[in-house]
C-alpha positions, 0 to 999 in steps of 0.5 A, spaced: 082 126 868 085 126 861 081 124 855 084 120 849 083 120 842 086 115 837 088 116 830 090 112 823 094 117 820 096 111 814 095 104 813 099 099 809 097 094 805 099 087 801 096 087 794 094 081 795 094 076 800 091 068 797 085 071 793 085 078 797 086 085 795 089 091 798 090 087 805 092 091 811 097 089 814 100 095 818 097 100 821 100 108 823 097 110 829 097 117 834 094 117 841 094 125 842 091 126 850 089 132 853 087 135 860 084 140 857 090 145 859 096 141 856 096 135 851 102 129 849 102 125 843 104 118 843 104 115 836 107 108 833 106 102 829 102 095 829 102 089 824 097 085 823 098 077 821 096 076 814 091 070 813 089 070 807 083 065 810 079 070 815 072 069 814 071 076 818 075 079 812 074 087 811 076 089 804 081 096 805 075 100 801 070 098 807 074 099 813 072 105 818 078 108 822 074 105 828 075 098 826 082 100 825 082 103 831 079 096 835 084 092 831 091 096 833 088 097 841 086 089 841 094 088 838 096 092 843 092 089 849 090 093 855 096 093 857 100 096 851 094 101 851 095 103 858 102 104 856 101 109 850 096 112 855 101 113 861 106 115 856 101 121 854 100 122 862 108 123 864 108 128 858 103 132 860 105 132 868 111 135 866 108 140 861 103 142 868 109 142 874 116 143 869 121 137 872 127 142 870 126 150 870 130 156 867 130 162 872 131 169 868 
C-alpha cells in the first residue's frame, strides 16, 4: 500500500480583493508517494475563485498548510485526487519492475 503526503511549496495571492488583503488565489502543490521501497512525485497547480464576499474568509497570515491543502483536493475532487495518486503509483510500479532494461 503506497502512502501519500501533500505539500504547498507556494502560494499566490492578490493584494487585495473587495476590502481584503493578500487573498490566495493559486496554490502550488506537490504529491510525493512512497511504498517505502520507491517514491513518485506529482506536483501541479490549483486556482481558487476570488470572492471578495466569503464569509469563511481566512486571511493568508492564519492559513495552515492543512486548510490549503483541503481546498486544492476539494478543487480537485476525488477524481482529480485519484488521478495525481494513480500518476504517483504508475511511476513507482515502473521504478519497481523497469518497463524497459539496458542489459550490459
Amino acid at each position: 500500500m503506497n502512502t501519500y503526503v501533500w505539500t504547498i511549496t507556494e502560494l499566490n495571492c492578490l493584494p487585495t480583493a473587495g476590502s481584503l488583503t493578500d487573498y490566495v488565489v493559486t496554490a502550488i502543490w506537490l504529491c510525493t508517494g512512497t511504498d517505502g521501497t520507491y517514491t513518485g512525485k506529482q506536483n501541479g497547480s490549483t486556482l481558487f475563485a476570488v470572492n471578495p464576499n466569503d464569509p469563511n474568509y481566512v486571511p493568508y497570515n492564519q492559513l495552515t498548510e492543512a486548510e490549503v491543502i483541503q481546498w486544492v483536493q476539494e478543487t480537485l475532487t476525488p477524481t482529480g485526487v485519484a488521478a495525481v495518486t494513480q500518476a504517483i503509483d504508475l511511476q513507482i510500479q515502473s521504478q519497481a519492475n523497469p518497463p524497459i532494461i539496458s542489459p550490459p
